[in-house]
Wavefront OBJ file of the C-alpha trace (Angstrom):
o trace
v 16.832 -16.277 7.385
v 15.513 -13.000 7.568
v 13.663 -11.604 10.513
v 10.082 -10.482 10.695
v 10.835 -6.757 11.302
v 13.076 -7.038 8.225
v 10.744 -8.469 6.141
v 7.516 -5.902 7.468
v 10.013 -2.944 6.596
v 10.527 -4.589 3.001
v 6.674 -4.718 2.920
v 6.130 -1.364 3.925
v 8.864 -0.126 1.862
v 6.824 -1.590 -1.626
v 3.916 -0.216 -0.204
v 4.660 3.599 0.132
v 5.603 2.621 -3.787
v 2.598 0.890 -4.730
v 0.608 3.500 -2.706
v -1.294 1.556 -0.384
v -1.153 1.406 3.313
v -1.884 -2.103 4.920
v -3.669 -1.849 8.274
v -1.743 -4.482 9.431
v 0.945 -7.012 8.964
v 1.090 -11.165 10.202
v 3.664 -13.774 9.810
v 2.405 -16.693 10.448
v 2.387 -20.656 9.400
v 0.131 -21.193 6.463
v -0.028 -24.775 4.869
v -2.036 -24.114 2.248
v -0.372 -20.462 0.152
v 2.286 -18.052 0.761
v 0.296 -15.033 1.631
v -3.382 -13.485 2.182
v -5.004 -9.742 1.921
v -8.132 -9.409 4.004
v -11.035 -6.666 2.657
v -10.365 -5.068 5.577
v -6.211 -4.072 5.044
v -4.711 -7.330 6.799
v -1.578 -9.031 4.805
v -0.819 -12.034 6.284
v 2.368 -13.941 4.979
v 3.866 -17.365 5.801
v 6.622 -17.761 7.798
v 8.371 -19.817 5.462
v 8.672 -16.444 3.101
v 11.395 -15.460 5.011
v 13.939 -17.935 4.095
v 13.070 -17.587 0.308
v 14.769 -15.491 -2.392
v 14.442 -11.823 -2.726
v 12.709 -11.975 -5.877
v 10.129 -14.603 -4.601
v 9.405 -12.536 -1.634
v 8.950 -9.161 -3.839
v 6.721 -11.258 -6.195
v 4.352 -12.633 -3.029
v 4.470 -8.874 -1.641
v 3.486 -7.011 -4.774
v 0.429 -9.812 -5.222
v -0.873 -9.094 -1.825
v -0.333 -5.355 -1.819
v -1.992 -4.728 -5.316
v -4.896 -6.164 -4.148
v -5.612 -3.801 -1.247
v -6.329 -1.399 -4.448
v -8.241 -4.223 -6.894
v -9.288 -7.213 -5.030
v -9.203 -9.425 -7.956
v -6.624 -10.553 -10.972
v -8.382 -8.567 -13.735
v -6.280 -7.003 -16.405
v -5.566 -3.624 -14.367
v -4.029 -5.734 -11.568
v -2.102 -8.147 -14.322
v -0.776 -5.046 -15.426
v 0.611 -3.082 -12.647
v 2.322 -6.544 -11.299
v 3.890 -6.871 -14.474
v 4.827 -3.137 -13.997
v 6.046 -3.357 -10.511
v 7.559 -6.501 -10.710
v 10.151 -5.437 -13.572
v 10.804 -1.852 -11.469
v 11.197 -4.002 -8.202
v 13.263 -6.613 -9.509
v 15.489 -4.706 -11.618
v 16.413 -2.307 -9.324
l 1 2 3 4 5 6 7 8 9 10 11 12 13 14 15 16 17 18 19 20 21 22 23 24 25 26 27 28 29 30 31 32 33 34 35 36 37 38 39 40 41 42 43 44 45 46 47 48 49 50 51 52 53 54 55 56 57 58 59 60 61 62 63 64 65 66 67 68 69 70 71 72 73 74 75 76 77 78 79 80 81 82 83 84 85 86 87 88 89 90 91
């Protein structure tokens, strides 16, 4: 299992690439989803994230990141997942 401070440096590391600075970052228990962006900056993540797969996390982290810049799925944040996510996962 990875720890938290591992996994907030792998968030902040995708964020200086996406751009975006979250104002902060939780790891908590969450029953119903993996992960959560607040309007004002907050990612919160589930604590079971840490024990999945590298790619899984970099998918959840991407999702929640993006939307600090568009808050919803329209086609510009489709599209710069899909971008991201095939830079990120390739690498």
């Amino acid at each position: 299992m990875m720890t938290s401070e591992t996994f907030k440096e792998e968030v902040m590391m995708l964020a200086s690439k996406v751009g975006v600075k979250p104002k902060q970052i939780h790891i908590q228990p969450m029953k119903r989803k993996w992960a959560s962006c607040s309007r004002k900056g907050r990612l919160t993540f589930d604590k079971q994230l840490l024990n999945e797969p590298y790619d899984v996390r970099i998918k959840v982290i991407l999702h929640e990141l993006l939307h600090l810049k568009y808050p919803n799925h329209g086609k510009m944040f489709t599209l710069l997942m899909d971008t991201y996510l095939k830079k990120t996962i390739t690498m």
